[in-house]
ZAMARGU-4260 file (C-alpha; in steps of 0.2 Angstrom, whole numbers, plus 5000, padded with zeros to 4 digits):
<rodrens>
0) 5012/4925/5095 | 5030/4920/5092 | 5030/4910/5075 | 5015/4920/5067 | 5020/4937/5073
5) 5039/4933/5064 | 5030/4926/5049 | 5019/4942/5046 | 5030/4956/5051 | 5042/4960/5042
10) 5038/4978/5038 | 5052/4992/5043 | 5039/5007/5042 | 5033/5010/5060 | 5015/5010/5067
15) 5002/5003/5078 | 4994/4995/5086 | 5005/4979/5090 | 4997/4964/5083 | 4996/4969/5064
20) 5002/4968/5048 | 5004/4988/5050 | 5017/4987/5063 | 5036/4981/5064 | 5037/4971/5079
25) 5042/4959/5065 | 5054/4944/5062 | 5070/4958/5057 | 5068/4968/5073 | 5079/4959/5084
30) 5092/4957/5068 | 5102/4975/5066 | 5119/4982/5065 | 5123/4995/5079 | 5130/5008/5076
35) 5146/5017/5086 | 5132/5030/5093 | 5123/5019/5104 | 5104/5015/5100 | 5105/5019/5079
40) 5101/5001/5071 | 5105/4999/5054 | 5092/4986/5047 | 5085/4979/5032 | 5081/4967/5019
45) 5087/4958/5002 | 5068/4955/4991 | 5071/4944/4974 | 5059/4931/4965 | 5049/4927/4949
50) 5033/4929/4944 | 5021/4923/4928 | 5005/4931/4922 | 4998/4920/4911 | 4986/4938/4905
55) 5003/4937/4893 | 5009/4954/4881 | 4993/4961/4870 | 4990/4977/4862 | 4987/4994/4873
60) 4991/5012/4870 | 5005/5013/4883 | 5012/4995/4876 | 5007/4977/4882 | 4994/4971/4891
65) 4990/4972/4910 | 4978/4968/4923 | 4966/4983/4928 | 4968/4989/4947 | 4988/4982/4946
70) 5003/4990/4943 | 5020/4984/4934 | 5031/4971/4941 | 5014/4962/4950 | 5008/4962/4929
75) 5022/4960/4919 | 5022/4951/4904 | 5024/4934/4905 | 5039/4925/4916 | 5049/4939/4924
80) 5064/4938/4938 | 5061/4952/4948 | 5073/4961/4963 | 5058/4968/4972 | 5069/4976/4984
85) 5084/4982/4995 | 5078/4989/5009 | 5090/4999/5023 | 5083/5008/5038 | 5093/5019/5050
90) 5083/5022/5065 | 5088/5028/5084 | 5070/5025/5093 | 5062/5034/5106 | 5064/5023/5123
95) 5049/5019/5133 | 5052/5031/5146 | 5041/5046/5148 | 5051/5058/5148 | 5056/5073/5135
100) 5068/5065/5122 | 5072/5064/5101 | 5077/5050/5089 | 5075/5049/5068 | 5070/5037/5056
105) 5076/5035/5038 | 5071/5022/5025 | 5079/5020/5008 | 5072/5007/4995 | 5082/5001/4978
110) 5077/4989/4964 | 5060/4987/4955 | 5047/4991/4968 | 5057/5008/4972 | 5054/5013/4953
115) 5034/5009/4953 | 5033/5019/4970 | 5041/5034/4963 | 5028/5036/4948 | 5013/5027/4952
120) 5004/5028/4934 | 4997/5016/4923 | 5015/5013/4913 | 5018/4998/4901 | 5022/4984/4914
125) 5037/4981/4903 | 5045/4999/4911 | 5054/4992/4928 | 5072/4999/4932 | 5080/4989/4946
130) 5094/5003/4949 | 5079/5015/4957 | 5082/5023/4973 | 5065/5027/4982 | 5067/5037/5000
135) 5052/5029/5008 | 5052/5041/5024 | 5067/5051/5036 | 5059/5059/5049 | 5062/5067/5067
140) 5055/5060/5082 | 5049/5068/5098 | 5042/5065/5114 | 5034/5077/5124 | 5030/5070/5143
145) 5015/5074/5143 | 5000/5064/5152 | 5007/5047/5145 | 5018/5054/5134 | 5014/5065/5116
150) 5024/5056/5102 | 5027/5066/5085 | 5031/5063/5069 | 5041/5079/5057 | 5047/5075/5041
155) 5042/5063/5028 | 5033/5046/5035 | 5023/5034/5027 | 5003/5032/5024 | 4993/5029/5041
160) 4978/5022/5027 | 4976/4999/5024 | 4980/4986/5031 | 4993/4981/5020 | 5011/4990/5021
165) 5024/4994/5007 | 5036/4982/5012 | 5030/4966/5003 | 5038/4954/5016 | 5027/4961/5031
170) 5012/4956/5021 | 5004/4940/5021 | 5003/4941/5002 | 5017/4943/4989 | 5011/4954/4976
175) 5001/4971/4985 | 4981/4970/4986 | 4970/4980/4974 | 4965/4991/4990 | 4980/4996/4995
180) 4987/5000/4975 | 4970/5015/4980 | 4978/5024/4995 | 4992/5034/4998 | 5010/5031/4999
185) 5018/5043/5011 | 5016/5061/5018 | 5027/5077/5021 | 5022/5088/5036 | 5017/5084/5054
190) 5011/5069/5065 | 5006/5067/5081 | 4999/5050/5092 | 4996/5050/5111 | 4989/5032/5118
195) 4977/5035/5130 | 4979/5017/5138 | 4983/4999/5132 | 4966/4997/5124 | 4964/5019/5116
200) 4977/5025/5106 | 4974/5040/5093 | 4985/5049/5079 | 4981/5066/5072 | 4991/5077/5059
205) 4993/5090/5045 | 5004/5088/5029 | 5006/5091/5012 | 4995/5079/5003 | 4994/5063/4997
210) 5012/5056/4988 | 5018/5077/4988 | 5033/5085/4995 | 5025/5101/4989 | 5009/5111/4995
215) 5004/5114/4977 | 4988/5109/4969 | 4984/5102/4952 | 4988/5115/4938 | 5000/5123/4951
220) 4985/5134/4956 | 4983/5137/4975 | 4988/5130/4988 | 4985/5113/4998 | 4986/5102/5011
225) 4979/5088/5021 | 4971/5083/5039 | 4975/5065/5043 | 4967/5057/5059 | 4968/5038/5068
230) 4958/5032/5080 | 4966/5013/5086 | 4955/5000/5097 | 4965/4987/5104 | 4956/4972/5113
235) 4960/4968/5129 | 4972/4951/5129 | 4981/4962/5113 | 4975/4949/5102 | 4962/4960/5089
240) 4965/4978/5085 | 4950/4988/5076 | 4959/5005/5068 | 4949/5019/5059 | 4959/5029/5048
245) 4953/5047/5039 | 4960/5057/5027 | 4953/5075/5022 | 4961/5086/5008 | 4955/5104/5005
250) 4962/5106/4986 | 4967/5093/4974 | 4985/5088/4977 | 4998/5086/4963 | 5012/5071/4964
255) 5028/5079/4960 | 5037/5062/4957 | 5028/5067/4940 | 5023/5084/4936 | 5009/5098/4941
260) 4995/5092/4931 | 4994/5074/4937 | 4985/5071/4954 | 4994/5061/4970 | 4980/5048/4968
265) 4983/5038/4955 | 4969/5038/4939 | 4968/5030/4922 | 4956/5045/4918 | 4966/5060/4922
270) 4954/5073/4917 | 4946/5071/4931 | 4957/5074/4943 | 4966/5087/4935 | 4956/5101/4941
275) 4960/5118/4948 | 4947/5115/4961 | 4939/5103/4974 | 4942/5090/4989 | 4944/5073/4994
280) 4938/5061/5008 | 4947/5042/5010 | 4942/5033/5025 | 4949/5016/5029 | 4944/5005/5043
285) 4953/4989/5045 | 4956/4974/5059 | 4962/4959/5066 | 4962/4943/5077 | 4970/4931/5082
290) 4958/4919/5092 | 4965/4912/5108 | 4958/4896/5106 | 4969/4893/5091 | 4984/4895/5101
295) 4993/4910/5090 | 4990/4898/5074 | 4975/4908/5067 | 4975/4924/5062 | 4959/4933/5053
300) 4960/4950/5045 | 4949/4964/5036 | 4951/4981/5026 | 4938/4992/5020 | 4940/5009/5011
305) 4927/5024/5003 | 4934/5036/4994 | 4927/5051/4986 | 4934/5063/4974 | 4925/5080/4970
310) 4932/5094/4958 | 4925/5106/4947 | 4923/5094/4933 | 4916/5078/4943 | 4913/5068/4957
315) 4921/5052/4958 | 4917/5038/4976 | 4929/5022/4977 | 4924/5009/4989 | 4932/4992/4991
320) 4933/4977/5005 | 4943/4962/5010 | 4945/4950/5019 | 4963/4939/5027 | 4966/4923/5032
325) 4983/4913/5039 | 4984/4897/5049 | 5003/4893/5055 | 5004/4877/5054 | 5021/4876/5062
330) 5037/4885/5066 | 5042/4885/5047 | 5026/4885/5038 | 5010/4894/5034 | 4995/4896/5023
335) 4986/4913/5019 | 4975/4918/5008 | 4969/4936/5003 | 4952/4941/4994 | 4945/4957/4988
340) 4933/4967/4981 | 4936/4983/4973 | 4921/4997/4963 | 4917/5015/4959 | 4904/5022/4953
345) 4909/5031/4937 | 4926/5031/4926 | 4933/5044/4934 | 4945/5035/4944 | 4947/5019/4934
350) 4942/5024/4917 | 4928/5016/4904 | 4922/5000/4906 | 4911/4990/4892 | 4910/4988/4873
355) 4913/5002/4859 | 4895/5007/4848 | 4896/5014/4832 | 4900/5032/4839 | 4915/5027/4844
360) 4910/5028/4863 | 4907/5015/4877 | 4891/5010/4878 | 4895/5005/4898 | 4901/5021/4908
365) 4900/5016/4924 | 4915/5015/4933 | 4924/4996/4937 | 4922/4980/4947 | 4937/4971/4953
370) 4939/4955/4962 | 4956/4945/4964 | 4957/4930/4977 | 4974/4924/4979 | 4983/4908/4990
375) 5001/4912/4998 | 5014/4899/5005 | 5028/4903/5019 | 5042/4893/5023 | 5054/4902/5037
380) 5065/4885/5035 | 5082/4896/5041 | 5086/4911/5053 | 5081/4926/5044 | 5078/4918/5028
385) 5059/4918/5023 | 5053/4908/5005 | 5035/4911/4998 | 5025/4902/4984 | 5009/4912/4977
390) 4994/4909/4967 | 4983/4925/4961 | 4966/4926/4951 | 4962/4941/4944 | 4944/4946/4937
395) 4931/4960/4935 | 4922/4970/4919 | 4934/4973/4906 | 4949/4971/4917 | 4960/4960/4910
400) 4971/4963/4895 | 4968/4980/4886 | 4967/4998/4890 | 4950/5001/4895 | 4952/5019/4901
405) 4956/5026/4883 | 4937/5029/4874 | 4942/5032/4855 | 4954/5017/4853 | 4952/5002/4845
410) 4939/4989/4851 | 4954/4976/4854 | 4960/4988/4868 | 4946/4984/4879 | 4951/4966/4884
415) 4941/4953/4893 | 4934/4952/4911 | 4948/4939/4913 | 4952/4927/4924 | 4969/4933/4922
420) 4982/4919/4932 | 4996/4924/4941 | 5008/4913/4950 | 5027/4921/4958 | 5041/4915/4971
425) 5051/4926/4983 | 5064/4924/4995 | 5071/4935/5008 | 5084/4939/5018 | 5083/4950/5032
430) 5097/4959/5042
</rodrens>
């Protein structure tokens, strides 16, 4: 799958199976500087372009206006250069041998996309500091031989949840999808993955919490942690993989890039996840192929997600779909396009939605209903050098240009149901 696999992978972050956007068998893997031990790589990436939401500045209680379900730099007002990324990874990896052996991982992040990743509320898009440094994950890696070999994971390591990865050059898209914005960053504690065969391969592991380095709850009362599981079906020919990915949580978790009263899953309506009490339940199932008769030109994609969110206060379900497309049409250029739907079934996670009555209140309380479709153009016209060209459409109830979360403001701050218009360039440089 030589010039589609390059074009889509990108991403540093390690997973699998193979033939995904989750994985980095990607266009950088075979660039790296080694160092004097043998087998650490030192690798990376340079992320810098523009962008322009035509939603423009407005009115809103945290200051100007943004695009519900996005985060940022993918709303910021108007025209706006933006250095997404540095990106350095340090890695010595395990061989392929089944025998006992160790290796580590670390990967650092600086410029724009680091700052948004260490606080992931719904700030002003006009707060972006490119000088942010975001450790993304640094971890110790084992193998134990055992059967065909028992892989772990100790440390901190990024989310097993979506299709869609945090390093924006190993997606097909430029700006992140409203999906994976929902799950989980990263993870402190334990993981481990055995793959049965080339077709089976499964992941199973305890940590932390969602985006926590603590095992503190909400309010800092009790203590916490989460049970992550992966199941991985890979089709014979490697050209479609099905992965099914669950997270369970016994307490609410707190992020402590922010404080103790503000949960690891990001909401526009804290109170109901600030809670001394409850659980949460996120599964994600996601897929691809890449038909044969297409000859590695093709590639079709999906990722779905249900959440729900129960505490002493409320109980809050999130559920989402969408759907990928790309056609290579040669070694240097591609086309991909991205569409998606995004719900809930009360304000508890995105806030109010609908008109102010004459009590002040919304009329509408019913959670949200996002879609966005957007069009993606790659040139890989040098070695290691990758340009994109996007187009995005935002829409959905009350989601475009106020602050629709907040119930006692002015009527102003609800906005519009959109469209909202984005288009952005980027070019990269990977080393």
């Amino acid at each position: 799958m030589s010039a589609l696999v390059a074009a889509l992978s990108l991403s540093l972050a390690d997973s699998s199976p193979d033939v995904s956007a989750k994985d980095t068998k990607k266009m950088v893997q075979n660039n790296f500087v080694e160092t004097a031990q043998k087998g650490v790589k030192l690798s990376g990436y340079v992320d810098a372009g523009y962008s322009y939401n035509f939603a423009g500045s407005g009115a809103g209680p945290s200051g100007g206006s943004y695009v519900q379900g996005r985060f940022q730099n993918d709303t910021a007002q108007r025209g706006d250069f933006n250095l997404y990324a540095v990106k350095f990874a340090l890695e010595k990896a395990l061989t392929s041998e089944n025998k006992a052996q160790a290796g580590f991982r670390a990967d650092v992040m600086i410029g724009e996309d680091a700052y948004y990743l260490q606080n992931r509320l719904f700030n002003s898009n006009t707060e972006q500091n490119s000088n942010a440094l975001f450790l993304e994950q640094a971890y110790v890696s084992i193998r134990a031989p055992v059967g065909n070999g028992w892989d772990f994971k100790v440390g901190k390591f990024v989310s097993i949840l979506g299709y869609e990865v945090i390093e924006r050059p190993a997606n097909m898209n430029i700006t992140y999808g409203l999906l994976w914005q929902q799950f989980p960053l990263y993870y402190t504690g334990v993981l481990s993955s055995y793959k049965f065969d080339d077709y089976l391969d499964a992941k199973l592991g305890v940590v932390n919490g969602s985006n926590t380095d603590n095992n503190t709850t909400t309010l800092e009362n009790g203590d916490g942690c989460a049970v992550l599981a992966a199941l991985n079906v890979t089709a014979p020919g490697g050209n479609a993989n099905w992965s099914n990915n669950f997270q369970y949580s016994t307490n609410p978790e707190n992020n402590t890039a922010t404080n103790s009263n503000e949960s690891s899953i990001v909401s526009s309506a804290g109170q109901y996840y600030n809670s001394n009490s409850g659980r949460m339940f996120i599964y994600n199932s996601w897929g691809n192929w890449a038909p044969k008769f297409a000859n590695d030109k093709l590639l079709f994609a999906f990722d779905t997600v249900i959440g729900n969110y129960s505490s002493s206060l409320s109980a809050t379900t999130w559920y989402g779909a969408g759907a990928y497309t790309k056609y290579q049409f040669n070694d240097w250029f591609y086309l991909a396009g991205r569409g998606e739907y995004l719900g809930s079934n009360n304000a508890g996670k995105f806030g109010a939605q609908g008109a102010q009555n004459s009590t002040n209140t919304y009329s509408h309380n019913t959670g949200v209903n996002l879609w966005e479709w957007t069009l993606t153009a790659g040139f890989n016209v040098i070695d290691n050098l990758l340009i994109r060209a996007e187009y995005r459409l935002d829409w959905g109830a009350q989601s475009v240009g106020g602050q629709s979360g907040y119930a006692t403001v002015a009527p102003s701050y609800l906005g519009s149901s959109g469209p909202a218009h984005y288009a952005g360039a980027e070019v990269v440089y990977s080393f």
